[in-house]
VEXDO-613499 format. One record per residue (C-alpha): x, y, z; residue in three letters; residue number from 1. Coordinates in nm, 3 decimals. Layout:
// residues N
(site (X,Y,Z),ALA,NUM)
...
***
This chain:
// residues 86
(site (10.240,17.426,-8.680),UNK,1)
(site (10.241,17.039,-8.729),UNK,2)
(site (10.431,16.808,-8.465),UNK,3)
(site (10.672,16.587,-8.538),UNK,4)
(site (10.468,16.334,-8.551),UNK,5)
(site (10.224,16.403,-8.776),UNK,6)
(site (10.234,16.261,-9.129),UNK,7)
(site (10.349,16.469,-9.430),UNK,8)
(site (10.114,16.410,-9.662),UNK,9)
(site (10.255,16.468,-10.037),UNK,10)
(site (9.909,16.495,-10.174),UNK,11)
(site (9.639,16.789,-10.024),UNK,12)
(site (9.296,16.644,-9.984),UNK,13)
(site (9.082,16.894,-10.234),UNK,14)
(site (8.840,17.174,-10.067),UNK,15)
(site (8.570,17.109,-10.260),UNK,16)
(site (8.470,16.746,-10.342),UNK,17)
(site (8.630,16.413,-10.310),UNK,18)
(site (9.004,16.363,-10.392),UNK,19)
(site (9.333,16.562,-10.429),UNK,20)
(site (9.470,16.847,-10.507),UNK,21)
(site (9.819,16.901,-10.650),UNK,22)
(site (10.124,16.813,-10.483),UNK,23)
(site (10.216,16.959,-10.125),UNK,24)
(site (10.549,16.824,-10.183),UNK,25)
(site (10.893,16.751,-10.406),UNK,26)
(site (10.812,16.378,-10.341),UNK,27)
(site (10.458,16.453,-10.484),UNK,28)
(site (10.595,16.699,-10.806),UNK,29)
(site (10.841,16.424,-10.885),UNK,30)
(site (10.604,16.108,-10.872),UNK,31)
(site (10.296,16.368,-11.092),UNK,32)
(site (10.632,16.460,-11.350),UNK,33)
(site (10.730,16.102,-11.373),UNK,34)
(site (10.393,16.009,-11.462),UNK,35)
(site (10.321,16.231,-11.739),UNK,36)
(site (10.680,16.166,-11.844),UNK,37)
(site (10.579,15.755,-11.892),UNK,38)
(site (10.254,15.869,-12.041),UNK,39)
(site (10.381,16.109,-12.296),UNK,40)
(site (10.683,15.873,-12.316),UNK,41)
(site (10.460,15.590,-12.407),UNK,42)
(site (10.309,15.740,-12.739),UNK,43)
(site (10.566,15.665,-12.983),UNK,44)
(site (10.702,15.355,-12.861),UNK,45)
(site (10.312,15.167,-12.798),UNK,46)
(site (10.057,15.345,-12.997),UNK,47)
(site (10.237,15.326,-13.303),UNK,48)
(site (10.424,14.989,-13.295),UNK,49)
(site (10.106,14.779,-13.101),UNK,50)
(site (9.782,14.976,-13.135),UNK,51)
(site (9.551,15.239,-12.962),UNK,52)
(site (9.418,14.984,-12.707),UNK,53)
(site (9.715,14.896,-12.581),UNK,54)
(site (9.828,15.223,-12.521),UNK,55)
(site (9.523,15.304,-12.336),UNK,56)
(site (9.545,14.979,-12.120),UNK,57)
(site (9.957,15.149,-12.073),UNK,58)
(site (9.781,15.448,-11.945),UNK,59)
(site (9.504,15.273,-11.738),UNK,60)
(site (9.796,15.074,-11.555),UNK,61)
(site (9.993,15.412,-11.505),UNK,62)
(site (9.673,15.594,-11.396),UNK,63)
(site (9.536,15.323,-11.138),UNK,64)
(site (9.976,15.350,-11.049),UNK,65)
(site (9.903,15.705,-10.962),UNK,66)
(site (9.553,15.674,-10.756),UNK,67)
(site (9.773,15.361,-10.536),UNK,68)
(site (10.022,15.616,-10.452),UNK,69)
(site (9.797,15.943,-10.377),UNK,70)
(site (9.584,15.714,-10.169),UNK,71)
(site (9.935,15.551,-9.942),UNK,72)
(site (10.083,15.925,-9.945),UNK,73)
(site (9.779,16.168,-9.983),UNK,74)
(site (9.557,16.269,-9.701),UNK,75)
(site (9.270,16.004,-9.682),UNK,76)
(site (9.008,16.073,-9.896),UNK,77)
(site (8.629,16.169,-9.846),UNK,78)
(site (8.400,16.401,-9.946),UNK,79)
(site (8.451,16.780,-9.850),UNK,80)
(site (8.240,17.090,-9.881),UNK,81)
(site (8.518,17.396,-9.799),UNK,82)
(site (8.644,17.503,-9.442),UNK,83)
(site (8.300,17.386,-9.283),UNK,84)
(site (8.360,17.301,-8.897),UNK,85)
(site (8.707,17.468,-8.842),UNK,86)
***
């Protein structure tokens, strides 16, 4: 059981390779939801009024967005290979 004072992380470090896994928590669900929601969101209003590339520099800003926020609120990342050493 985790103390009180550990962190919560909202983002699972994977078991298998470097990264994270999906969300541990609501804070996590809700920040992945509002992403895809901006992405999706994005299609009719940029790619068809601007142009392809800036749509994909929309979702490049969104994307790095995401990666900033699992690496403040995720466990910190390296690489793993499964439950070795526990």
């Amino acid at each position: 059981m985790p103390s009180a004072h550990s962190r919560r992380y909202w983002f699972p470090a994977k078991r298998y390779g470097w990264g994270w896994g999906p969300p541990r928590t609501w804070q996590g669900w809700l920040v992945l939801a509002v992403y895809f929601a901006l992405m999706l969101g994005g299609i009719p209003f940029i790619h068809a009024s601007i142009g392809s590339l800036a749509y994909l520099a929309y979702v490049g800003i969104l994307s790095v967005t995401l990666i900033a926020i699992g690496w403040l609120r995720g466990e910190p990342p390296r690489w793993r290979w499964g439950n070795r050493g526990k």
